[in-house]
N, C-alpha and C positions, 0 to 999 in steps of 0.2 A: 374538448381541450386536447390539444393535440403533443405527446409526449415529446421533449427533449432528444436527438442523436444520442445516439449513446457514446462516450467519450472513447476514446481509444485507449490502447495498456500504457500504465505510465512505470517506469523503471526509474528505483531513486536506488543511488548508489550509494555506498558505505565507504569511511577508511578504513584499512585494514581491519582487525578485528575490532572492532568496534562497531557499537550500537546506537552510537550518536546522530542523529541528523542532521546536515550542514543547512547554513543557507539558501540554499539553491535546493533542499530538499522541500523544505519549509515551503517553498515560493510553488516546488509543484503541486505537494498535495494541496494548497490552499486553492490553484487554480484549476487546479480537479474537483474539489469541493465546491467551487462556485457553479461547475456542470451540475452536479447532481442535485436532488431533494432526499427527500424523505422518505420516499417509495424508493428509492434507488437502490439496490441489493451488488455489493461487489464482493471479489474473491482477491485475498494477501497472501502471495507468497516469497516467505523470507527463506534466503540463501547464503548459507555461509560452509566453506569447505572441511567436511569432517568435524563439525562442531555443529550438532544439533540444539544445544542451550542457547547459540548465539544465534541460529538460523530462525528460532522461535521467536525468540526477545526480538529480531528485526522486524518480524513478524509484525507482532505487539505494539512497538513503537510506534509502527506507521498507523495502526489502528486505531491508537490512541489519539495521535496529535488529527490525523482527518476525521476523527468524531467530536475534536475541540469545536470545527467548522462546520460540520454536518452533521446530523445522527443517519446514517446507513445504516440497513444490517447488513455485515459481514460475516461471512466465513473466512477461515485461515487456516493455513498450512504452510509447513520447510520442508527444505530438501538440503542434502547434507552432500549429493554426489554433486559438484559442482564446482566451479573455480569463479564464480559470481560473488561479490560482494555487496548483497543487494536486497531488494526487493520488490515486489512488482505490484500494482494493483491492478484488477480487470472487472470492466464494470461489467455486469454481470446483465442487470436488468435496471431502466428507470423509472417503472412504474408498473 
């Protein structure tokens, strides 16, 4: 059985300090979710400027709503030295 490409990093962006997901964040991780399965191991990391409560919680967010659609394992990590309003995912491995 021949494994899936592996997706490229996807960046969904924030407004300001908030840890809400727009529309258009919804719509990536959902079609990131449709690359991966189950064997598929990615890596989160949330970014928010000098606030590491909010850098985590972005973190979280995304981990949460793309395991609504998938179950991955994940790892996760922030980073607090940054002017990103964001966060990333990298898939890691799928299979």
């Amino acid at each position: 059985v021949a494994v899936p490409p592996r997706p490229g990093r996807v960046l969904v962006r924030f407004v300001g300090r908030r840890a809400a997901l727009s529309g258009l964040a919804h719509r990536q991780l959902l079609s990131l979710a449709r690359q991966l399965s189950s064997y598929s191991t990615v890596f989160i990391v949330g970014y928010a400027a000098g606030n590491r409560a909010l850098a985590r919680l972005r973190a979280i967010v995304v981990l949460h709503v793309l395991r609504t659609y998938v179950h991955v394992k994940v790892r996760y990590t922030w980073r607090t030295r940054t002017r990103l309003a964001a966060a990333t995912v990298t898939t890691r491995s799928q299979g």
